[in-house]
C-alpha positions as CSV (number, residue, x, y, z in Angstrom):
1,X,42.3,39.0,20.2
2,X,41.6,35.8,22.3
3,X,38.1,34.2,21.6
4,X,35.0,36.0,23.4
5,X,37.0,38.7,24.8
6,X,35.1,41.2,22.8
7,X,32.3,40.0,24.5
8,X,33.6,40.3,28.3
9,X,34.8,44.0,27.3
10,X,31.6,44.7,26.0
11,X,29.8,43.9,29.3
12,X,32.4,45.4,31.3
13,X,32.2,48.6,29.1
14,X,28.2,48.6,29.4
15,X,28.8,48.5,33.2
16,X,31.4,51.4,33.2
17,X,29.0,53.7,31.6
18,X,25.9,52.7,33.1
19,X,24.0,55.6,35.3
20,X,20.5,56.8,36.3
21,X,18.7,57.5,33.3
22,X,15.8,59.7,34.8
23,X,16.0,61.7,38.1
24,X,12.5,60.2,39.5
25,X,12.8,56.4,38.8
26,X,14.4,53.4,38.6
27,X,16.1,52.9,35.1
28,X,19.5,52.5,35.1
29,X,22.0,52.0,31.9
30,X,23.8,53.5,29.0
31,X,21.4,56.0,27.6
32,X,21.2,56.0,23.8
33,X,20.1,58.6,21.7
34,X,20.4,57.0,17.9
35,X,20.7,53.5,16.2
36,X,24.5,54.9,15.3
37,X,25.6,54.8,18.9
38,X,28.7,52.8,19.0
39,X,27.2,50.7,22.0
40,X,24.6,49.5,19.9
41,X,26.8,49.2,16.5
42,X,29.1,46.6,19.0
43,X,26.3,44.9,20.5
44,X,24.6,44.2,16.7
45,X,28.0,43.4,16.3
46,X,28.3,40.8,18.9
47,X,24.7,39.7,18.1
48,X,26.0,38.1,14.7
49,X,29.3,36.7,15.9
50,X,28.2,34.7,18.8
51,X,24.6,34.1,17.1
52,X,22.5,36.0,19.7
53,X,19.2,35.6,20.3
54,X,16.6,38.5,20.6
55,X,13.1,38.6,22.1
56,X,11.3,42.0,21.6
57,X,8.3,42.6,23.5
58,X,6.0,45.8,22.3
59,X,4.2,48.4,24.6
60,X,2.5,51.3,23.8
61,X,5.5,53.3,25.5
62,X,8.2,51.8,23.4
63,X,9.5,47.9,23.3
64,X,12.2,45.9,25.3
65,X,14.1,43.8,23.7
66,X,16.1,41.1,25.8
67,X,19.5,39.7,24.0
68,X,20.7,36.9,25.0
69,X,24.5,36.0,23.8
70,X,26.3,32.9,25.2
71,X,30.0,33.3,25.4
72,X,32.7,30.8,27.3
73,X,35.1,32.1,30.0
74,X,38.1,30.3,29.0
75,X,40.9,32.2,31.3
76,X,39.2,31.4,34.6
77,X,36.1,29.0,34.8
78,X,36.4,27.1,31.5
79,X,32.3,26.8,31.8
80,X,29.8,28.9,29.7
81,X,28.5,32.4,30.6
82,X,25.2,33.5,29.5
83,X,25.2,37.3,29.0
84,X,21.5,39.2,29.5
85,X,21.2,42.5,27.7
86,X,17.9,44.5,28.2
87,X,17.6,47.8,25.2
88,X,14.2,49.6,26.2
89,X,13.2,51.6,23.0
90,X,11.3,54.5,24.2
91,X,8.6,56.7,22.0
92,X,9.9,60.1,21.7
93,X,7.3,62.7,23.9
94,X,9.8,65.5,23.3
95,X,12.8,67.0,22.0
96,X,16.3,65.8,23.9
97,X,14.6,62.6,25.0
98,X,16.8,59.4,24.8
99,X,15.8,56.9,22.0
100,X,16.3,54.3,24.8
101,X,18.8,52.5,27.0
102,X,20.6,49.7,27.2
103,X,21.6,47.5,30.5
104,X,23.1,44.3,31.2
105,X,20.8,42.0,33.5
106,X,23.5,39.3,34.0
């Protein structure tokens, strides 16, 4: 596999299965409901290949954590591309709640 391809699929496949998460508001992204979710397995993945770097920022709700990976379009631009994801952890209230979601800002 060519160099950073993993990385293009992996925001292409993040895009693919993005939706609504809640009826009544705004979120939008892949909803995850454990740490084993293959989603998140590849993006810890990706995190350690391409050196990520991760912010987390804690509120009394949950935490969102911003990942920022820096991969190199080398079939069409030849320049860098910086790739945004956002995981929002959210505190369990209740049974059948996600354990958070996952989006990709840019």
């Amino acid at each position: 596999m060519s160099v950073y391809k993993e990385l293009f699929q992996f925001a292409e496949e993040v895009k693919k299965k993005s939706h609504q998460i809640y009826p009544d508001a705004a979120d939008y992204g892949v909803r995850i409901e454990n740490y084993n979710n293959p989603i998140i397995v590849n993006l810890k993945l990706l995190i350690g290949m391409y050196n990520g770097k991760v912010t987390t920022t804690r509120y009394a709700t949950g935490a969102t954590q911003e990942i920022f990976i820096l991969g190199f379009d080398e079939w069409n631009t030849k320049k860098e591309v910086e790739f945004v994801f956002n995981y929002v952890h959210i505190r369990k209230k209740r049974c059948g709640d996600p354990q958070g979601y996952l989006y990709l800002q840019h």
